[in-house]
N, C-alpha and C positions, 0 to 999 in steps of 0.2 A: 416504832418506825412506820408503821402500818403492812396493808397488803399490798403485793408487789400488782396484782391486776389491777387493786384501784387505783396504786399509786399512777399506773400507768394510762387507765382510761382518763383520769383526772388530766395528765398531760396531754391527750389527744384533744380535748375539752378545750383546754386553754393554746395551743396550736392552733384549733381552728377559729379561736375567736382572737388570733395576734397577737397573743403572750406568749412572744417565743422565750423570756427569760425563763418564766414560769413554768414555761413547759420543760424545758434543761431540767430546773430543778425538781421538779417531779420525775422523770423518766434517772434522774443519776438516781436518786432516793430508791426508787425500782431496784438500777443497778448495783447498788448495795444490798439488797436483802431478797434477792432473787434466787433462788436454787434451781428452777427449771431449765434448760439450757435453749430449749427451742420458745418461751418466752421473754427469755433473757435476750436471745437474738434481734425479735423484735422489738423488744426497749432499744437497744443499740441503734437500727436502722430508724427510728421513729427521731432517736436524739441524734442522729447523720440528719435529718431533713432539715433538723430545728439549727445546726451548724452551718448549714449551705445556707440560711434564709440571715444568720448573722454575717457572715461570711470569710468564718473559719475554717478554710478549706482542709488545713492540717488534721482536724479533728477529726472532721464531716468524715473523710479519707479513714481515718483510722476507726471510728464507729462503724462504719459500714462494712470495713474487712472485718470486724469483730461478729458479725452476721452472717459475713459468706464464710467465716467458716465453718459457722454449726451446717448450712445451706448452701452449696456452692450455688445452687440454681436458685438463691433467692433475687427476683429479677429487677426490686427496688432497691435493693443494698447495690447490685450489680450497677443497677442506672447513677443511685447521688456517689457512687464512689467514682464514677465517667467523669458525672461534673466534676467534682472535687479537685482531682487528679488533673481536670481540662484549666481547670483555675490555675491551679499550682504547675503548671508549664510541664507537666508527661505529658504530651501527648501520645507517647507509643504507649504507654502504659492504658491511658485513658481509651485508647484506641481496643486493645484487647478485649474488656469489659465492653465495652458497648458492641464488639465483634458476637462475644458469649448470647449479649442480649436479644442480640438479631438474631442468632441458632435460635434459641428460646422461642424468640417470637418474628416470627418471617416476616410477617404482614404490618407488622405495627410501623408507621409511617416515623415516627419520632425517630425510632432506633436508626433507620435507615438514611432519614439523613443528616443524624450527627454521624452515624458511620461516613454517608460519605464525603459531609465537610473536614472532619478530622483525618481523613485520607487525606486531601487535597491541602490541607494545613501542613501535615508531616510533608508532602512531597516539595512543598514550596520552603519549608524551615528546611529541608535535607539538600535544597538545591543551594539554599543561602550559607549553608554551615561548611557545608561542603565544594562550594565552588572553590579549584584551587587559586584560581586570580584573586579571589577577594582573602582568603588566608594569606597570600602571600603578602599580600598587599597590609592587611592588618598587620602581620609579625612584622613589616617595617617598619609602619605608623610607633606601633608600643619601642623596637627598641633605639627609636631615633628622637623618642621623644624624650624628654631630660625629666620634666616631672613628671614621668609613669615610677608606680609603687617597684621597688627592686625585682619582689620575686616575679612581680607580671613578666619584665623583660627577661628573665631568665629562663621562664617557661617558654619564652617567645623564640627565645635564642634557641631552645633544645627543638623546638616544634621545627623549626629554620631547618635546622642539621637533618632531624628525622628526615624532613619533606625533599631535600636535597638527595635521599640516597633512593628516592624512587626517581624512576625516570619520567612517568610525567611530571613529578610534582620539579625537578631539577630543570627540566623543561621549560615549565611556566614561570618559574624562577628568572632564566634566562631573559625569555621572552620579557618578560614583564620590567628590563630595565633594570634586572637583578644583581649584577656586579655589579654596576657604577652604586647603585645604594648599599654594597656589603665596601666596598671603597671607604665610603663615606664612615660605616662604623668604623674602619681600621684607623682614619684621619682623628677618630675620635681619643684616640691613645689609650683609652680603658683597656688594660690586660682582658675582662671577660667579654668583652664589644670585639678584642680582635679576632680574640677562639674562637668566640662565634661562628663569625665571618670566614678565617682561613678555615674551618671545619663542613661549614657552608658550602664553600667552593672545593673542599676536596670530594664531596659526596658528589657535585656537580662533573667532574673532572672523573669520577671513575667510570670505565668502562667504554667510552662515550669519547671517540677520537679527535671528530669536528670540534665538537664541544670542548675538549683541554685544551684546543690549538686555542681556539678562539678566546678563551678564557687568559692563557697564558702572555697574549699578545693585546687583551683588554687592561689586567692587570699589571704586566710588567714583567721579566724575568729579574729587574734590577731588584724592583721593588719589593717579592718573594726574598730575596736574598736580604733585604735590609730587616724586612721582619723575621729569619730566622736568624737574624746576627746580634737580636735583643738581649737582654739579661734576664731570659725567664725560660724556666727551662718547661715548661706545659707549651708554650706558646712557637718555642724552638722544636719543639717534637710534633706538633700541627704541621708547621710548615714545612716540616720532615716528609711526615705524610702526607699532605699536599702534593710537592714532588715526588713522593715516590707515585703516587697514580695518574699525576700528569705523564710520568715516564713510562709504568704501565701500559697505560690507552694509546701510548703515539710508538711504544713498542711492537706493542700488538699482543702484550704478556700477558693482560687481561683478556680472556678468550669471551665474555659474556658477550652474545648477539642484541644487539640496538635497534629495531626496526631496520630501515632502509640504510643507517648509516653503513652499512659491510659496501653501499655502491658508489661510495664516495671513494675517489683516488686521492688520496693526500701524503705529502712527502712530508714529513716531520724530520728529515736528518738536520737540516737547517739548523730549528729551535732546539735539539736531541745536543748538538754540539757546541749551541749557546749556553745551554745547561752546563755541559760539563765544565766549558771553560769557567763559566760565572763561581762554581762548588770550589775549581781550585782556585780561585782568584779569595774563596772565602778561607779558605784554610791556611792561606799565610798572612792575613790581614790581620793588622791589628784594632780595626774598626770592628772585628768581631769577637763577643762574649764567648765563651769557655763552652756555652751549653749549644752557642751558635755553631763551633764548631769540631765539635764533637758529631752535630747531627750533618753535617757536610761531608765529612768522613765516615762517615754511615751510610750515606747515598752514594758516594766512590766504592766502597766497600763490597757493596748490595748490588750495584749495577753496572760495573766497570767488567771486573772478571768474567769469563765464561761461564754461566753453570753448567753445562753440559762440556767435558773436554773433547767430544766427538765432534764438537762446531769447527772448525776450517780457521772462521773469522776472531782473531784477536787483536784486530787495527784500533780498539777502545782502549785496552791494554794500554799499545805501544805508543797509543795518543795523548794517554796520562804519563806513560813516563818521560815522554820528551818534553812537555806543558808541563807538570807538577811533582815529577820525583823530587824534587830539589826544594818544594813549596815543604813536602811530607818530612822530609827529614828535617829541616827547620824547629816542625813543631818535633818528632824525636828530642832534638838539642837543647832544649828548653829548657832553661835551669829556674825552676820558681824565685829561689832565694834571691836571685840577680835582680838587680834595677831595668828596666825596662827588657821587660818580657811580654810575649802574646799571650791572654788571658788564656787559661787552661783549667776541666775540671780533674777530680783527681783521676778522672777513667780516659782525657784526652789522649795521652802518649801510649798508652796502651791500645786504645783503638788505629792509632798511625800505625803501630807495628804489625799489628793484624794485617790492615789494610797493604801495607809492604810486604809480608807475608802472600798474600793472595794476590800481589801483582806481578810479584819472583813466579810465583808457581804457577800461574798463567801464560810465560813464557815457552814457547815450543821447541827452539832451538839454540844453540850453544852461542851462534853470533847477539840473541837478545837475549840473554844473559849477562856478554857479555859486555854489553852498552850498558845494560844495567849497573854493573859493577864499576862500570869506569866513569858513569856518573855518580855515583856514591865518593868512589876514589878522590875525583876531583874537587867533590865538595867538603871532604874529611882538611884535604889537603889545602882547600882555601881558608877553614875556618884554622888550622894551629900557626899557633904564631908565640912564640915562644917571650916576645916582650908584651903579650896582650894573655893573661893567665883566662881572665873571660873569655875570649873566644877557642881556648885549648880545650875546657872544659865542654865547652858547647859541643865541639867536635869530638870528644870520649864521651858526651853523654849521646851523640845523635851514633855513635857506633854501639852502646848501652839497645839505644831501641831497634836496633838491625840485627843484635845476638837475640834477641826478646822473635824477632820477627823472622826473615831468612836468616839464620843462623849461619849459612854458609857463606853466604856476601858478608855477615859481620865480621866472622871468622877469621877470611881472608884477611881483612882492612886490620885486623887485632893481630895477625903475621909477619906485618909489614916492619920494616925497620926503621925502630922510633918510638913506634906507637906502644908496643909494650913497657917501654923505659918510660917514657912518658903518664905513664899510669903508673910507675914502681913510683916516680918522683914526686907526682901530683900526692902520692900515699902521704909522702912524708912532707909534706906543704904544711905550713901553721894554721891555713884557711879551711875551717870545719867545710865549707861546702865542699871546695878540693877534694879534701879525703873523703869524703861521702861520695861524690861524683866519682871517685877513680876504686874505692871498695865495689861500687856497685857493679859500676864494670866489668872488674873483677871476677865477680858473684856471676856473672849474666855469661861472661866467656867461659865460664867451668861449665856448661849446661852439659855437652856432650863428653863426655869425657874421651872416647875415644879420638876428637879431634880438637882436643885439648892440652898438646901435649907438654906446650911451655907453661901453664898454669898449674901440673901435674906435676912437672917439675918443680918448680920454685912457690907454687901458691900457699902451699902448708907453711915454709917457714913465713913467707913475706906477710898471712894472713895473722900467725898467730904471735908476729911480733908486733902488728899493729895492735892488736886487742891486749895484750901487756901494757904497751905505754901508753895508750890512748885513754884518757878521762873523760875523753865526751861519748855518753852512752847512747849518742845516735851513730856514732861511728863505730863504737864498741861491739851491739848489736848487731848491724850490717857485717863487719870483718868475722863474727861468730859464723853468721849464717852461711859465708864462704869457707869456712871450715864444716860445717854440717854436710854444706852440697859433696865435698872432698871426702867426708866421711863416709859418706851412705854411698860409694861407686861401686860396693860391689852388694847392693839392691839388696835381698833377703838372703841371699846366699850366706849363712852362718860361717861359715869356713873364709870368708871373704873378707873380715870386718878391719876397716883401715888402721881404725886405732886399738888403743892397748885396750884390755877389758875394765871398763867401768869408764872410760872419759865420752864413750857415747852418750851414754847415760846422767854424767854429769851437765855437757851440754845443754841437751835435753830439760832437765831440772832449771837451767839457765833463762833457757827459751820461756819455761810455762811461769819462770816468778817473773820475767819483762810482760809478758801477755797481760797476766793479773794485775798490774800494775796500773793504776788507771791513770797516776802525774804523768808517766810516760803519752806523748803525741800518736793518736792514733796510725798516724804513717809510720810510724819507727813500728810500735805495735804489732804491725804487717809482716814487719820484717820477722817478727819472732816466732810467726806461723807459716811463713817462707822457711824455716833452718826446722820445724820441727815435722813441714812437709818430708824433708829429706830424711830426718833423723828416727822418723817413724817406720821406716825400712827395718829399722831391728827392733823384734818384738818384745825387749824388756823395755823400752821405749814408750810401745806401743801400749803398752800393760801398766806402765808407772803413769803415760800421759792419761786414761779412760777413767782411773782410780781417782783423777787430779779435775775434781767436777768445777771448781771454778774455775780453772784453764780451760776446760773446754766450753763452759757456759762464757766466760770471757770471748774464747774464737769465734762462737755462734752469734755472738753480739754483733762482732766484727764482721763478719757477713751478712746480715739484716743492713751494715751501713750502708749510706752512699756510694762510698770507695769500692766497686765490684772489683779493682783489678786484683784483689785478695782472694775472688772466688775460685780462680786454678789451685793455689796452693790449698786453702781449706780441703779442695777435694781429691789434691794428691793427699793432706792428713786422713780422711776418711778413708778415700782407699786403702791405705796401707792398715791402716787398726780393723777396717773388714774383710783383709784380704781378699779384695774380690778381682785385682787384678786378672789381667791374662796369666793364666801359669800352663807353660810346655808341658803336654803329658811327658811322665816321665817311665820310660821300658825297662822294666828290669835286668833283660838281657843287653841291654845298651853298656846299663849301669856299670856292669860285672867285664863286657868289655873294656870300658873305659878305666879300671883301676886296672884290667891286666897289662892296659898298654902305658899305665901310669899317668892319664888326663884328669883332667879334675873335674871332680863330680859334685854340683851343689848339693848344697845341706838343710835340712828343715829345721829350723830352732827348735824346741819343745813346747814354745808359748806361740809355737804357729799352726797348734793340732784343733782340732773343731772343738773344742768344751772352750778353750781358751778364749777363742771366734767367739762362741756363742755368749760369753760372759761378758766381752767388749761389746755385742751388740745391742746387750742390755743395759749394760752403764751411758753407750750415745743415747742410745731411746730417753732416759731418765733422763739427762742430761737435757732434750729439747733438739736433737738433730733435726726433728720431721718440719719444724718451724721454722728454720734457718735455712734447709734445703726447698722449701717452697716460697721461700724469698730468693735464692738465687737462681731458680729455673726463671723467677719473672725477667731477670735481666737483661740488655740488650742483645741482640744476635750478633754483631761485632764483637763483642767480648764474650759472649757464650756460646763459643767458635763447638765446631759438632764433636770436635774430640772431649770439651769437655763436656756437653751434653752426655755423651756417652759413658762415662764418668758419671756421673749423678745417677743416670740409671742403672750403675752398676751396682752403686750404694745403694740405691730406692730395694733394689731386686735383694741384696746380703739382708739388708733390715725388715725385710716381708719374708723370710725364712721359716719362721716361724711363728703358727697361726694365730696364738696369742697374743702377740704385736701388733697385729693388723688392725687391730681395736685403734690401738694410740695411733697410729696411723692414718688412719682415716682421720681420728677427732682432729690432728692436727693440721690437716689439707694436705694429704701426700697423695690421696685419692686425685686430687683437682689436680695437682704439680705434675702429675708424671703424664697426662694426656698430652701436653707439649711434648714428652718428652718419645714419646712413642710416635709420634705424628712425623716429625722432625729430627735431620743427625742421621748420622753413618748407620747402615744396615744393621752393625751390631746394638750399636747404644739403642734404635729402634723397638728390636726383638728384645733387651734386656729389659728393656721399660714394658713392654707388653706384656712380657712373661709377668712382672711385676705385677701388673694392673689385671691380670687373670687370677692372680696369688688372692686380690683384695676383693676383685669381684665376687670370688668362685663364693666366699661367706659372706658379703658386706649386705645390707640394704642398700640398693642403688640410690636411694633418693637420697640416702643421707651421705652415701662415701661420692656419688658426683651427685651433687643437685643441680636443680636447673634443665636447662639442655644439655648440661655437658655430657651427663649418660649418654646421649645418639651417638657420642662423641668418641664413646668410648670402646663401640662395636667394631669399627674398621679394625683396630688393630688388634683385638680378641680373634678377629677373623684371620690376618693375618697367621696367626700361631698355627691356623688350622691344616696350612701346608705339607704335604710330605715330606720337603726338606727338615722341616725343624723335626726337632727330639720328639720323644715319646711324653718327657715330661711334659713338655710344651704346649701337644694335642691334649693332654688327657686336662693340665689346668685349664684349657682354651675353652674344652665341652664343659666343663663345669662349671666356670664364669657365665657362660652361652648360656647356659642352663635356668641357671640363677637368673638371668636378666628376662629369655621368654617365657617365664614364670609370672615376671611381673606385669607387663600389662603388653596391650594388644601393638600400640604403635612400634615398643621395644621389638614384639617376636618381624612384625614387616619392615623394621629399619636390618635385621639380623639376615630376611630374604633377600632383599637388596641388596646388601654386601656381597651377594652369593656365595653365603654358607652353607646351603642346604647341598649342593654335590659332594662337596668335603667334609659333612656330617654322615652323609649316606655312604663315604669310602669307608670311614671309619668305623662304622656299623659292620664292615665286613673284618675287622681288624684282628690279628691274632692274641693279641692280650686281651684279657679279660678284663682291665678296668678301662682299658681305651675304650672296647665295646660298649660296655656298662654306660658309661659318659654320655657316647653318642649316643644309644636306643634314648637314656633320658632327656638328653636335649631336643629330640627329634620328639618324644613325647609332650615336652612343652609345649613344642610347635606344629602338631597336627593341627589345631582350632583354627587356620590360617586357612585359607578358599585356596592360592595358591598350593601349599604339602597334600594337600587334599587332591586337587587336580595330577598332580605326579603321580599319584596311588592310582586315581582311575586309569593313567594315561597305558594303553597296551607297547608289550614289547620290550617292558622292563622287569625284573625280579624284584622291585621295591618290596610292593606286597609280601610277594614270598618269602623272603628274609624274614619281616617285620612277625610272621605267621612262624617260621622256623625257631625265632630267638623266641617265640612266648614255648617251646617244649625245650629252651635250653634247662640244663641243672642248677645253675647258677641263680638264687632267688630273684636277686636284684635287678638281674636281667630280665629274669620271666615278667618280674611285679611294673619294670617300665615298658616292654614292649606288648604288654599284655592291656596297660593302659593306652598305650599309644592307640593298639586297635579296636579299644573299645570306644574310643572318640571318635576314631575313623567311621565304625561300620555304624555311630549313632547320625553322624554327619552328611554323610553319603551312603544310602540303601542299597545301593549298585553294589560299592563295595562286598557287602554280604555273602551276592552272590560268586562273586570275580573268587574271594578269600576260598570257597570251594572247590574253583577253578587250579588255581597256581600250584597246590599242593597235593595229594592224596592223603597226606598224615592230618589233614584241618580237623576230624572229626578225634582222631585220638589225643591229639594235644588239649584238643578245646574241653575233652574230658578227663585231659591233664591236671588242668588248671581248674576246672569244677569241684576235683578230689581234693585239691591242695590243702597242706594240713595252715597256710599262711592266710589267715579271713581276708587281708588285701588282696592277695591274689585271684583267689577264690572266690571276693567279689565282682571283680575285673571280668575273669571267667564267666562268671553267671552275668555280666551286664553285657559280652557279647553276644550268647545266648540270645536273650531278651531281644536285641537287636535284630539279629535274624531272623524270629520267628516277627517280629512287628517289621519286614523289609518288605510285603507286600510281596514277596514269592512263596505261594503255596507250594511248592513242589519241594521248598528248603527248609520250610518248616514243617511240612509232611517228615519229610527225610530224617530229621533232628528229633521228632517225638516219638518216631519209628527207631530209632537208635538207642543205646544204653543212655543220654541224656535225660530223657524220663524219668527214668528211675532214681536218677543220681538228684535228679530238680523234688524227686518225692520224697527222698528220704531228708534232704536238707529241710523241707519247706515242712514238714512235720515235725520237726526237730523244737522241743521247748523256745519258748525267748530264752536269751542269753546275749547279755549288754558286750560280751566282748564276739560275738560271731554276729548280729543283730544283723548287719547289714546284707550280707550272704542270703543269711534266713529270712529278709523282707524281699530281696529280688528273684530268691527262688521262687518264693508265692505271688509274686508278680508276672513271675514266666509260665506257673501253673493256671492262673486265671485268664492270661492270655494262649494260651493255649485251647482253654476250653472257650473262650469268645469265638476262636477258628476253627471250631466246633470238632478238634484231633482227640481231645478226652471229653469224658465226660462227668459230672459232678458226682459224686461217691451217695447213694442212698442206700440208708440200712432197711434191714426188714420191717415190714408195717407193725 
């Protein structure tokens, strides 16, 4: 092959005589048989020039970096990689290197002005790339154009949305003539031209008051309402959102500041109660699709009721019910099966009853209540008509979703005389809808039992004469589940059980072969995890059902579906097989009254003791619960009303019991799920879920059990726990979660000061248990390295210090080993400290030669790196003091002490602290006799 210098001079040879092929081939020939690395370099750089003069910049570029790296400062590799790189359109890239070249070489005229043409290039390409009129203007041009390539306009469309949620970029949008062209894509009827567009103007519309007014009244309040009345349910949930931040911004509910917009006086009640009327004008229309309004009922839902019951004003309330009670219960009445019905999905009727639900209990006083009811009343009584069997039904189903909903207005209306007869009758009707509409009823009036008392009466027999003769197994089904709900009235209470022993059970068995059944209709289906909700109240039940893995992999199915209104009952089944329910403590001295005065005293079953618990909560784990339950936290907030939030957390909290779990757990996304669930929902379901999610953190990797951003996400409510109020369990899982996470990296430990946990960390540091203590010294350890924990320590006036100093001579290891670390961070971080640590205490010098003796090498390293510290703090008087002290001797005997791999570290910082001693010139070097 030859020698690599001649092969090399020979191509310099022929480069300068304009054989640049020639020259390539000679210089690769080199690069193959070269060993040398710093002539290797140069063949590379040599065959960079011969690429630039062909005008292969890709190459040129990568020969050249093949040179800067034996050379960083080699300043011709440095210069053809500028061109190269200047060819092939980096210019910031190209800019660095010729940056390098000018350090190199100050004077050299070339460098300096491609440096500062290729400035003035990047500032003119950043002015062009980046102006946002002319993006805005582009992303119209591509998605208005019909032959642009798909994915361009899709990227166009997302770029649109992004740009819209900044406020300049929402801004220039505006300015630039930007609605009438997002108009124009909606005219265009393509499903992903309209999401674009209403996604576009919802980023536009938040925050920004002037702006949704003007938007609202450019585009239309009709016209919003005709796109979410579509048949697509992505493009119905846009326009969801749309309105909800038009309603936000002109409420005032978004609080973000807008520049100068806070000095604009604008009345919005106007368009605020165009709105509502247009929402219920969409909820009895039959111009609207199912998913249309569904999401209408969701904005009633969300923004009608008070949040706060402290508010005065409920005229939005009383405004919907005299405008649209009548619209709501409509859809209640809905019988799918009948000929001309309003489209409905399967989660509609159930969202109305919510919605009724949260308009009942908005009410303040007994007179609007009572309007309420007597619009219900009158509309019950317009629709029965005894020669029209359809509209009788209508009117027992629309009392169906008023038991579902205020149970006490249904209640009522199902008291009334007639109406109970009327549902005995409709029972026994030849028309399967009839008896299904009048069983369900049925089903829905037994909820409470205590105010149930004609169903208590006569519903056992009436229910389980239907389910005898009836052959059709949609109606069979339903009439069981009505005997389930009757069965389970008296809850776990063993002593309580309605029926004989073993027909619970049979039931039961009933329930989980229709579940597994897959010919059976997914709705009827429903029904069989509605009856074993109840049934699972008693623990042989509960025990037969967890054993019964495709019945329960069957329900889990069932909840992944579409149909959320299944999601209450799967999670009364959960609760009940992890008993995690509420349970009464129970006093023993109560007990023993209560049998002497002859009351009755619940009973524990034997399959309700913790081994039994813990065995069902390893058959749901195997079974797939944590997949099924992080699909139904996703569901919508009308149907995943906070009681049953809280409810899921109760389950998330029983199934993370046990540490072994928490693996499956995580892998399956129960880490992601319960962050809703803690954020959001009644006080307790809050704390249950947080408790949880300190359970997973305290072991997990954060990155892997929340990835993403969710971790930042996940601190607020770790903090939360850190309260006095809550339990003891509560703080000590909280510190050890806290722990684990400012462990991991620097923004985690300053998102954790933020929350302001550090006062509530430093309570607990004074705490009378020892693993509370334990907890906090360690988490406060993680988070010394912060400039902020650091600043508290120097700060006079507090015992921080002194504590921190006292817990390193506790007896407790664990305690000494983290606050001993804590301080040796501190007094490396802050030199002050050193001195201050003197200060606080008079025991500092016997503890610090506490922890020097320690028979723990961690401790005792700790100890000898505070040491160290002090005497490198730049006070001679504290390092006089400490080598003057029994410290000396203890730094001598260690630092002469053999190597030995398990004390090593001890024995290298003792001889660290010996040679720094004698640099401060306190000892001196040991010479033997001459």
């Amino acid at each position: 092959m030859g020698d690599p210098i001649q092969l090399k001079d020979e191509g310099n040879k022929h480069f300068q005589a304009g054989y640049i092929d020639k020259a390539i081939e000679c210089y690769t020939n080199a690069i193959k048989v070269c060993k040398d690395k710093k002539v290797l370099a140069v063949v590379h750089r040599n065959r960079s020039a011969c690429y630039l003069k062909k005008e292969n910049y890709a190459n040129a570029a990568s020969d050249a970096s093949k040179a800067i790296d034996v050379d960083a400062a080699d300043i011709k590799a440095l210069y053809r990689r500028c061109q190269a790189l200047e060819k092939l359109g980096k210019l910031d890239m190209a800019f660095k290197d010729v940056q390098r070249c000018a350090t190199i070489e100050p004077k050299n005229k070339t460098f300096l002005e491609t440096l500062r043409r290729l400035g003035a290039e990047i500032q003119a390409k950043l002015k062009t790339t980046f102006s946002t009129d002319s993006r805005v203007q582009n992303m119209f041009d591509i998605l208005l154009d019909e032959e642009m390539e798909k994915d361009k306009r899709e990227k166009a469309a997302n770029n649109l949305i992004v740009l819209s949620r900044e406020d300049a970029g929402a801004d220039r949008i505006f300015q630039n003539n930007g609605v009438s062209l997002l108009l124009n894509m909606m005219e265009t009827g393509k499903p992903e031209m309209i999401l674009a567009a209403i996604r576009t103007l919802s980023g536009m519309c938040t925050g920004h008051k002037a702006r949704a007014m003007a938007i609202i009244h450019l585009v239309g309040i009709d016209k919003m309402c005709s796109i979410m009345a579509v048949d697509n349910e992505e493009i119905a949930l846009a326009t969801c959102n749309l309105f909800q931040s038009v309603n936000d911004s002109l409420t005032g509910a978004d609080k973000r500041e807008y520049g100068k917009e806070e000095a604009l006086v604008l009345d919005a009640s106007k368009d605020l109660k165009t709105i509502l009327l247009s929402l219920l004008e969409m909820v009895g229309s039959k111009k609207v699709s199912g998913h249309g309004r569904d999401q209408a009922l969701n904005l009633l839902s969300k923004n009608v009721p008070r949040k706060d019951k402290k508010e005065q004003d409920n005229s939005r309330t009383l405004f919907t019910i005299d405008h649209g009670l009548k619209k709501i219960l409509k859809v209640c009445g809905q019988v799918p099966e009948l000929p001309d019905q309003l489209a409905l999905t399967e989660n509609t009727q159930l969202i109305a009853s919510v919605l009724l639900n949260r308009l009942h209990e908005d009410l303040k006083c007994d007179p609007e209540r009572k309007q309420f009811r007597d619009i219900c009343d009158e509309y019950i009584k317009s629709k029965i008509d005894p020669n029209d069997m359809d509209k009788t039904i209508h009117a027992i189903n629309t009392i169906s979703g008023l038991l579902q909903g205020p149970f006490d207005v249904g209640n009522s209306l199902v008291g009334q005389q007639g109406i109970m007869e009327m549902m005995v009758a409709l029972c026994g009707s030849e028309r399967e809808v009839d008896q299904m509409v009048a069983v369900e009823a049925l089903i829905h009036s037994s909820t409470k039992m205590s105010r149930a008392s004609f169903i208590i009466t006569n519903g056992v027999s009436l229910l389980k004469d239907i389910y005898k003769k009836t052959k059709n197994q949609k109606i069979k089904i339903r009439a069981l589940v009505g005997l389930c709900k009757l069965g389970s009235a008296g809850g776990d209470d063993y002593s309580l059980r309605q029926f004989a022993e073993g027909s619970t059970e049979k039931l039961a068995k009933q329930c989980r072969k229709w579940l597994c059944n897959p010919q059976i209709d997914s709705k009827t289906r429903k029904w069989a995890i509605e009856g074993l909700a109840y049934l699972t109240n008693d623990a042989d039940v509960k025990d037969d059902f967890v054993e019964d893995e495709p019945a329960l992999k069957a329900m889990f199915e069932l909840a992944k579906s579409t149909d959320k209104t299944i999601i209450y009952a799967v999670a009364c089944a959960l609760i009940n097989c992890t008993n995690c329910y509420e349970k009464k403590e129970i006093i023993p001295e109560l007990v023993q009254l209560a049998k002497f005065s002859k009351q009755h005293v619940p009973e524990q079953h034997p399959k309700d003791k913790k081994d039994f618990i813990e065995k069902r909560v390893k058959r749901l784990l195997k079974a797939g619960v944590i997949s099924a339950l992080a699909v139904m936290v996703k569901a919508d907030n009308s149907i995943l009303t906070d009681q049953t939030k809280e409810m899921l957390s109760r389950i998330f909290l029983a199934l993370s019991e046990d540490p072994k779990d928490r693996g499956i757990i995580v892998a399956q996304g129960g880490g992601k799920a319960l962050i809703p669930l803690a954020l959001e929902g009644t006080d307790v379901g809050k704390v249950k879920a947080s408790h949880a999610l300190a359970k997973i953190a305290a072991i997990s990797n954060p990155e892997i059990a929340f990835p993403g951003e969710r971790v930042y996400e996940v601190v607020r409510p770790l903090v939360s726990l850190l309260h006095t109020d809550r339990d003891g369990m509560q703080n000590f899982e909280a510190l050890r979660s806290l722990t684990n996470l400012a462990g991991f990296s620097e923004k985690l430990r300053v998102k954790i000061i933020k929350e302001k946990a550090l006062p509530e960390i430093e309570n607990h540091m004074f705490e009378e248990h020892d693993q509370i203590r334990q907890a906090a010294t360690e988490c406060m350890c993680n988070l010394v390295t912060c400039k902020e924990v650091q600043d508290r320590y120097l700060e006079d006036g507090n015992d921080k210090l002194k504590l921190l100093v006292l817990l390193c001579g506790e007896d407790d290891d664990d305690i000494q080993l983290a606050a001993a670390g804590a301080l040796a961070m501190l007094t490396a971080a802050q030199k002050k400290l050193c001195t201050k640590m003197t200060r606080v205490t008079t025991q500092w010098l016997e503890i610090l030669q506490r922890l020097c003796l320690h028979t723990d090498p961690n401790i005792q390293h700790r100890g000898l790196v505070i040491v160290y510290n002090m005497l490198n703090s730049d006070d001679s008087e504290l390092a006089k003091k400490l080598i003057e002290s029994e410290i000396l001797e203890i730094l001598s005997v260690i630092g002469k002490a053999e190597d030995n791999p398990k004390r090593q570290e001890p024995i290298d910082i003792a001889r660290t602290c010996l040679v720094k001693a004698m640099d401060l010139g306190l000892i001196k070097p040991f010479s033997g006799p001459s």
